[in-house]
C-alpha positions as CSV (number, residue, x, y, z in Angstrom):
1,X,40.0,-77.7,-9.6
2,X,43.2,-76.1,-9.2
3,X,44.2,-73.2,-6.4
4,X,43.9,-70.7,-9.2
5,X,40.7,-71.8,-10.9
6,X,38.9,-71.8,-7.5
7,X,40.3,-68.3,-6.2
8,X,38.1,-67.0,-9.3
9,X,35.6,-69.1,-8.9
10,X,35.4,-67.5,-5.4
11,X,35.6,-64.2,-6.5
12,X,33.0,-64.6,-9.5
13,X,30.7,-65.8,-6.8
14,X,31.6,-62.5,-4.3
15,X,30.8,-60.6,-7.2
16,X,27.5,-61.6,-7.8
17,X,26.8,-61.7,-4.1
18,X,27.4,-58.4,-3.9
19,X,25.5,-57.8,-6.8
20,X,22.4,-59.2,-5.4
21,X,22.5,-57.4,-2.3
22,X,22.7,-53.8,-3.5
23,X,19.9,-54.7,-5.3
24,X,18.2,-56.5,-2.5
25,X,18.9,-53.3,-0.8
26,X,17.4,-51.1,-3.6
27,X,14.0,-53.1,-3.5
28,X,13.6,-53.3,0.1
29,X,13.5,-49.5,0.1
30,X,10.6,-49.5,-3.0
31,X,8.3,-52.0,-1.4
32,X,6.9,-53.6,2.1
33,X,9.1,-57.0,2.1
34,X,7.1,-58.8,4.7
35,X,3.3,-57.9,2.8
36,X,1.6,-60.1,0.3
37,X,-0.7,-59.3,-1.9
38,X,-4.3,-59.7,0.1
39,X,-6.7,-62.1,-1.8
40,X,-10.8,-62.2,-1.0
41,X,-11.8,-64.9,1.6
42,X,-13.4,-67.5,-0.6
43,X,-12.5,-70.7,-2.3
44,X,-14.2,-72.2,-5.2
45,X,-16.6,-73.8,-3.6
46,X,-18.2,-70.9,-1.7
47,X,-19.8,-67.4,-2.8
48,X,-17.2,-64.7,-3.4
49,X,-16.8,-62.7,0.2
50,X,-15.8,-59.0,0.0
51,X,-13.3,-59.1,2.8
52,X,-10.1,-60.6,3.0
53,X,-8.9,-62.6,5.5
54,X,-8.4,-61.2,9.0
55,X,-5.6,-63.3,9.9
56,X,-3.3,-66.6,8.1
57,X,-5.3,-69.9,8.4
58,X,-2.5,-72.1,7.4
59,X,0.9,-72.3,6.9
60,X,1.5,-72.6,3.3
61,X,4.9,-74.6,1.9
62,X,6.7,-75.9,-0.8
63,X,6.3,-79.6,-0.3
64,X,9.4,-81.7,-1.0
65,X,10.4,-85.5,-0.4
66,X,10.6,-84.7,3.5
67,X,6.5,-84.9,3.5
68,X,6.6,-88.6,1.7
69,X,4.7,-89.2,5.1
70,X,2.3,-86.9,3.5
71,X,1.5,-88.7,0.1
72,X,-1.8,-90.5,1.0
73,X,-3.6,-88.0,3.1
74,X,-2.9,-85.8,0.1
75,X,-4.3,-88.3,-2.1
76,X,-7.2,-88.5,0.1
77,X,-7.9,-84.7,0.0
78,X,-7.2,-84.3,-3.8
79,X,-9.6,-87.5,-4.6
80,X,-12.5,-86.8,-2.4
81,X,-12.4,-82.9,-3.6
82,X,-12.6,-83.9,-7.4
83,X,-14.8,-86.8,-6.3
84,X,-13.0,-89.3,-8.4
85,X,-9.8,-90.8,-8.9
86,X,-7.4,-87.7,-9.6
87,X,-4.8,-89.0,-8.4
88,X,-2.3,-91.4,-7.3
89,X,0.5,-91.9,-4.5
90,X,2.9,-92.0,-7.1
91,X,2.2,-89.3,-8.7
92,X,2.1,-87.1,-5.4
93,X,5.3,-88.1,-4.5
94,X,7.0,-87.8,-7.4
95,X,5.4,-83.7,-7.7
96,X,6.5,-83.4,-4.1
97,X,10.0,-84.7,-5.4
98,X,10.2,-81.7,-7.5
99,X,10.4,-79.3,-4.9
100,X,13.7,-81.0,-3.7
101,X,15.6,-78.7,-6.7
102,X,14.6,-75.4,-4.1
103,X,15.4,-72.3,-6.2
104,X,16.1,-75.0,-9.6
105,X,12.4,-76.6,-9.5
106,X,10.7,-75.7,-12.1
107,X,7.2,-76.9,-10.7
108,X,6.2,-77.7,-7.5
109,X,3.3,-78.6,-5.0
110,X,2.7,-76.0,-2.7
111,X,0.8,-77.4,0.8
112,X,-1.8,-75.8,3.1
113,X,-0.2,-77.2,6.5
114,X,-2.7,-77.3,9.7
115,X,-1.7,-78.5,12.8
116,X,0.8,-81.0,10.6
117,X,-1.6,-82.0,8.3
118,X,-2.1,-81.1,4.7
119,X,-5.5,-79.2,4.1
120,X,-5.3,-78.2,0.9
121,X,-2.8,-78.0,-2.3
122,X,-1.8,-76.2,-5.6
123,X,0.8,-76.8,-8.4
124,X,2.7,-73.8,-9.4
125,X,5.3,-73.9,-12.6
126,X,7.3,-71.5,-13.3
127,X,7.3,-72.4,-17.3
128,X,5.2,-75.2,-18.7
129,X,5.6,-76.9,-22.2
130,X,2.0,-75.1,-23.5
131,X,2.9,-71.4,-22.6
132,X,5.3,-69.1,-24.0
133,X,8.7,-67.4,-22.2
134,X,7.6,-65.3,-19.1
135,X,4.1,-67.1,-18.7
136,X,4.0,-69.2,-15.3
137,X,0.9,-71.8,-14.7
138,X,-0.8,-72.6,-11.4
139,X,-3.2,-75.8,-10.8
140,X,-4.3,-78.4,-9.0
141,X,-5.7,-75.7,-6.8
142,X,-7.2,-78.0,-4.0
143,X,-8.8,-77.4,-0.5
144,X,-10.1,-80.0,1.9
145,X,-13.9,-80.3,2.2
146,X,-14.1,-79.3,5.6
147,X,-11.8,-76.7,5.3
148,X,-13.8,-74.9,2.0
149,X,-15.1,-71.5,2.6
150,X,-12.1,-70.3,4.8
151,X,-9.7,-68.6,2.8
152,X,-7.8,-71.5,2.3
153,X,-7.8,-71.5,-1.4
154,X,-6.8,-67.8,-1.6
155,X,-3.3,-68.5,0.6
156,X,-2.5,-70.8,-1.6
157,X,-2.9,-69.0,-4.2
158,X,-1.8,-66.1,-2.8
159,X,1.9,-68.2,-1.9
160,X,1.8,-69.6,-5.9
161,X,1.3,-66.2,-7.6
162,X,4.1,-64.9,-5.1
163,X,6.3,-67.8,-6.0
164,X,5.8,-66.9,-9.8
165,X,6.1,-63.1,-10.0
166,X,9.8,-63.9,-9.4
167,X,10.3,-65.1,-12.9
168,X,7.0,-64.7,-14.6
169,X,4.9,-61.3,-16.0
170,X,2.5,-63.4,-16.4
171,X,0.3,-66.2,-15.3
172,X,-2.2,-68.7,-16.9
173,X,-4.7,-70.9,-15.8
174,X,-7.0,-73.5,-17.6
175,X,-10.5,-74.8,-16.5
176,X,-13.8,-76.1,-17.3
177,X,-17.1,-74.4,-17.2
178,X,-20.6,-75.3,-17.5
179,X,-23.1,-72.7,-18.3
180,X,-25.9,-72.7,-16.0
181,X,-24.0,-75.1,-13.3
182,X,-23.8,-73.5,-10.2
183,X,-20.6,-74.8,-8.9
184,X,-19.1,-74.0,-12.1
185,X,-20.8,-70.7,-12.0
186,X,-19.4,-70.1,-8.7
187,X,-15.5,-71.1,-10.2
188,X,-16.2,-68.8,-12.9
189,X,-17.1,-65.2,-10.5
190,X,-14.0,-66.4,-8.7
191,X,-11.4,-67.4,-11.4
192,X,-12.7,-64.6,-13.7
193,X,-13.8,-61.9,-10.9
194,X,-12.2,-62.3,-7.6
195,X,-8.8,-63.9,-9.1
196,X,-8.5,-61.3,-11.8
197,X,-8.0,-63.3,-14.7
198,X,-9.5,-62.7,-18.4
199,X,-11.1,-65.4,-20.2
200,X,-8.5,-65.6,-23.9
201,X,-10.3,-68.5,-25.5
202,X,-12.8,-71.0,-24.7
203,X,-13.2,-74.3,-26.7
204,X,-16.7,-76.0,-26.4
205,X,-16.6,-79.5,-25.5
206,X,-19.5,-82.3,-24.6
207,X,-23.0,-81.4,-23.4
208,X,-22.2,-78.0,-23.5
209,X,-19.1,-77.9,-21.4
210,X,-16.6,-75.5,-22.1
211,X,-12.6,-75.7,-21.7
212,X,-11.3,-71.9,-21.2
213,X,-7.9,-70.9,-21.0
214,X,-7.5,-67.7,-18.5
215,X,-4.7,-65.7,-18.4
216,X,-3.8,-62.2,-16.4
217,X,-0.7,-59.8,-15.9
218,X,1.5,-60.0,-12.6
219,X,0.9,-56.7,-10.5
220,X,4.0,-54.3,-10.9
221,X,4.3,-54.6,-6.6
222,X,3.9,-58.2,-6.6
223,X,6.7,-58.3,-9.6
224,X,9.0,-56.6,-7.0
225,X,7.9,-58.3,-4.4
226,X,8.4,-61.8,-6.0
227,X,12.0,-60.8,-7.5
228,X,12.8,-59.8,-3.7
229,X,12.0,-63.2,-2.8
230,X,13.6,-64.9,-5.9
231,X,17.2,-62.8,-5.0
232,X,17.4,-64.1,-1.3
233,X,16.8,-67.5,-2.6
234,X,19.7,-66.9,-5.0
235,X,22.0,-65.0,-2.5
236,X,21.2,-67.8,0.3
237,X,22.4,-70.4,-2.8
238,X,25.1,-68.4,-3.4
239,X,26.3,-67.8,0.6
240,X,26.3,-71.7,0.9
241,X,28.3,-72.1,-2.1
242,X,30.9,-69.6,-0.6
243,X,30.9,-71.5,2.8
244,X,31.1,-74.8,1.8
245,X,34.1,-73.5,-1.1
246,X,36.0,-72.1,2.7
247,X,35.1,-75.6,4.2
248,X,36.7,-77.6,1.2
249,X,39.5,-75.3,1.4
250,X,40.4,-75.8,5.2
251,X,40.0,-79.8,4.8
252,X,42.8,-79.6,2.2
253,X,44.9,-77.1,4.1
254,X,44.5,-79.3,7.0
255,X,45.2,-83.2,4.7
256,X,48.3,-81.3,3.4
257,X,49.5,-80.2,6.9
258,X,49.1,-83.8,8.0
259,X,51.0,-85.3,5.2
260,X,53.3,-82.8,5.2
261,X,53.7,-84.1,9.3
262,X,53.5,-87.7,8.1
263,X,57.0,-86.8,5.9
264,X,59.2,-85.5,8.3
């Protein structure tokens, strides 16, 4: 890249910067940055509890190739919760590869962390292949046996919905119900009550089963709140950029100064 091209470069890239903050700026004054939104202390495998949780339980996190040390007791947790082979090592590694792409993934796997170990797990995707522009998909929504019943499942989804409601108005989720089953009873007040989403169609399988597709419409707070998020992702991409353009910069300066040296 010549001196020319990468003063504009440089310049375009100041620009935006500068874009983004102002309105950083703007939705800092409109909203409480460090709040999310407060889900019910349940998970799926408990009865709905009115109040939300007093304090964090976990750390939640975007998992990445730096917990590879992670994949089997994630395969563990995932496999023992859906009480059948779910899933393999490979595939957990390669969904925790996907986070690798930071502000560029697409889908990842966020993490329940607990004194360094995993606890529980969810997928969130920002735009799968089966939903149209502007619909995100969460997943995989996973919590530890002995962990259930904690609030666990509502960080998680909690962090997920966040992570979306940077890009996406809306959010869909898919799962299967059995009339008259009381776990799937219990899924069904919590997905469809406590989670807030609306049942759009619901395709009747085997012995009664049923597959239904639920969808539901970000919160206008939690939009702000997640586009917050999303621009000091971008503006923390963007400030690297800039110093690692001033880094490459002074290595040249300094390779030409030596040369130059070298000559005389």
């Amino acid at each position: 890249m010549t001196d020319e091209a990468s003063q504009r470069r440089r310049e375009g890239l100041m620009r935006h910067l500068k874009e983004i903050e102002a309105e950083l700026s703007s939705l800092a004054g409109e909203i409480d940055v460090q709040k999310e939104s407060a889900p019910v202390a349940m998970d799926a495998s408990s009865a709905p509890v009115a109040e939300p949780a007093a304090r964090p339980i976990v750390d939640v996190i975007v998992g990445t190739s730096e917990h590879a040390h992670l994949v089997k007791a994630i395969v563990d947790m995932v496999n023992r919760s859906y009480d059948y082979s779910r899933l393999s090592e490979g595939e957990v590694l390669g969904r925790l590869r996907m986070g690798d792409a930071g502000i560029r993934a697409n889908r990842v796997l966020h993490l329940a962390m607990l004194d360094g170990k995993p606890v529980g797990c969810m997928s969130s995707t920002f735009q799968p292949p089966w939903t149209e522009e502007g619909c995100g998909h969460w997943g995989l929504l996973v919590v530890a046996v002995e962990m259930q019943g904690k609030g666990v499942a509502s960080q998680l989804v909690a962090a997920a919905e966040r992570r979306l409601a940077g890009v996406c108005h809306e959010i869909q989720i898919e799962y299967e119900y059995t009339p008259g089953d009381e776990y799937s009873d219990r899924l069904k007040s919590w997905y469809e009550g406590s989670c807030g989403f609306r049942c759009v169609s619901g395709n009747r399988r085997c012995a009664g089963a049923q597959f239904r597709k639920c969808r539901k419409e970000t919160p206008a707070e939690l939009l702000k709140v997640g586009r917050y998020d999303r621009l000091k992702e971008i503006r923390d991409l963007l400030t690297s950029q800039l110093n690692k353009d001033s880094d490459d910069t002074e290595l040249n300066e300094d390779s030409e100064s030596s040369e130059s040296s070298m000559d005389e």
